[in-house]
N, C-alpha and C positions, 0 to 999 in steps of 0.2 A: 423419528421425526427430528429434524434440526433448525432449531430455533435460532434468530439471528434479531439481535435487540441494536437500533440504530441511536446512538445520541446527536443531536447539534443544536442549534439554536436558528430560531424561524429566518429567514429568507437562505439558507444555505442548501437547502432541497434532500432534507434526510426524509423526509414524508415520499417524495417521488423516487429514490436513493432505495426505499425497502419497496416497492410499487415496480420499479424495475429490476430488481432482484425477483420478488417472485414472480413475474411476468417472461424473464429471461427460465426457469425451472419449469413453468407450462411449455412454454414454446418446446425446450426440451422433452417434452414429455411426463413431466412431476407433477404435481397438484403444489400448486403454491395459494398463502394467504398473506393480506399486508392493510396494515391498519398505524394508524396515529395515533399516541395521547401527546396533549397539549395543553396549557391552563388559556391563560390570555392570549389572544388571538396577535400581535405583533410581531413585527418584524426581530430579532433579535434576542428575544423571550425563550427560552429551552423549551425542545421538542424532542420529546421521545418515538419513538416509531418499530414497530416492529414488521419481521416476514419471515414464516411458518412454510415449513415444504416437507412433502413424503412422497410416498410412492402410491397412496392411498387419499383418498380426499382429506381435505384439511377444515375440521370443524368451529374448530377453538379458537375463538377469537378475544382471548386473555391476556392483561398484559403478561411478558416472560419478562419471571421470576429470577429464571437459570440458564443463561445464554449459552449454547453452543461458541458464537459468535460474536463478538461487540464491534460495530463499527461507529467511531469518535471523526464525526464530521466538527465539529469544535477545537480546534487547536488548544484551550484552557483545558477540557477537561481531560487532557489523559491522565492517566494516572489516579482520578479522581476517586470516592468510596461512589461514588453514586455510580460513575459506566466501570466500576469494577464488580460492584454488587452480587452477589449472587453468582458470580463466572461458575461455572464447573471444572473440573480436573481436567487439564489437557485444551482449555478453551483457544481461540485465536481472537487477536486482535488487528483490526484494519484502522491504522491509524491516520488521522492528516496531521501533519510536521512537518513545519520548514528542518527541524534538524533527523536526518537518517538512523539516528541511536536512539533507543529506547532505555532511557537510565532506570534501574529501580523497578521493574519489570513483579508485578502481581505474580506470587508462588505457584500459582495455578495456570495460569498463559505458558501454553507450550510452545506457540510464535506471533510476533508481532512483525506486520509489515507498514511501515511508514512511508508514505508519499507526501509532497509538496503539492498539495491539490489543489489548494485555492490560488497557488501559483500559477499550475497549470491553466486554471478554468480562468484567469487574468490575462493569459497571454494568450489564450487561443478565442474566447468569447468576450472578453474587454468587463466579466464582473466578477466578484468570488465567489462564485457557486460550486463548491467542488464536488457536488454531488456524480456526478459521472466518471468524473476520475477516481476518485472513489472507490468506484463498483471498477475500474478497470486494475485497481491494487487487488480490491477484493476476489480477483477470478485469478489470479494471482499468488498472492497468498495464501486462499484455501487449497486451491487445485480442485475444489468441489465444481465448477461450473466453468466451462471455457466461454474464454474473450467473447467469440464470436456467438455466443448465445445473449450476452451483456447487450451486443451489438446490437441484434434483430433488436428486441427488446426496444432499444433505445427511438426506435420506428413507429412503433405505439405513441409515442410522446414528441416524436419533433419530425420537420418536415425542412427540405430544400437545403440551405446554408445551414441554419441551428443543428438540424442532423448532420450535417457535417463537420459543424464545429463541434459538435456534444462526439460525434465518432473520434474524433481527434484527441479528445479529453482522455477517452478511456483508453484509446490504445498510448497515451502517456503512461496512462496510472498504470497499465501494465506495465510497461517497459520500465519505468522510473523507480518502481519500489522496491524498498530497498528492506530485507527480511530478515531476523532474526530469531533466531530456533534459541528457546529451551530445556531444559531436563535430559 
């Protein structure tokens, strides 16, 4: 199973961000699961979020402990003890950063890919939600899930122009991120 634990803070759409990660692993054919913890309901307030996928139904709806995955919709937290927490050996990180380098890099991250998402999701949708873009470093990055699954995916959740601004986002974050390898 690979577990993928999402950080950011409320209006930046890591909640929907783990929703269409495992929604794009069904489409493919995977059994995905995706859920929110959250304290105060506001805009700006840290959100954790997670999304579970295998080959096999997905029961466990836990928060994870030991990320496969962390993806830091949050510009402030990278680097931070809390979305480093728990990483496992060899983990990856999907970062948003205005800056391409990852300084200071957690002993356990075997690659970090850094995108300018909230940039992105400024110039193509007019707010910084960089959720979409995001998930377009994220397919990326891993190599676990191609673009075009992000995409369908992203159909579930938007219709007309939005879906075409939100397509736009992710085939940024694809194109845009910028990746470096460890160990």
């Amino acid at each position: 199973m690979m577990e993928v634990r999402f950080h950011g803070r409320g209006g930046q759409g890591a909640v929907m961000a783990s929703r269409i990660l495992a929604g794009a692993f069904v489409k493919k054919g995977k059994y995905g699961a995706s859920f929110p913890m959250f304290g105060f309901e506001r805009r700006g307030a840290p959100v954790t979020a997670f999304s579970r996928v295998d080959d096999k139904p997905v029961h466990e709806k836990t928060k994870i402990y030991h990320p496969d995955i962390v993806v830091v919709m949050d510009t402030s937290g990278k680097g931070s003890a809390e979305t480093c927490e728990g990483l496992k050996e060899n983990s990856i990180m999907v970062l948003n950063s205005p800056t391409p380098v990852f300084e200071g890099a957690d002993h356990r991250l075997a690659a970090v890919g850094t995108v300018d998402a909230g940039k992105i999701s400024m110039e193509e949708i007019g707010v910084p939600i960089p959720n979409t873009s995001i998930m377009g470093a994220f397919a990326k990055t891993t190599g676990i899930i191609e673009i075009d699954w992000i995409l369908k995916s992203l159909e579930d959740y938007f219709s007309g122009d939005r879906l075409e601004a939100n397509i736009r986002c992710a085939r940024r974050g694809f194109d845009e991120v910028a990746l470096q390898k460890f160990n």
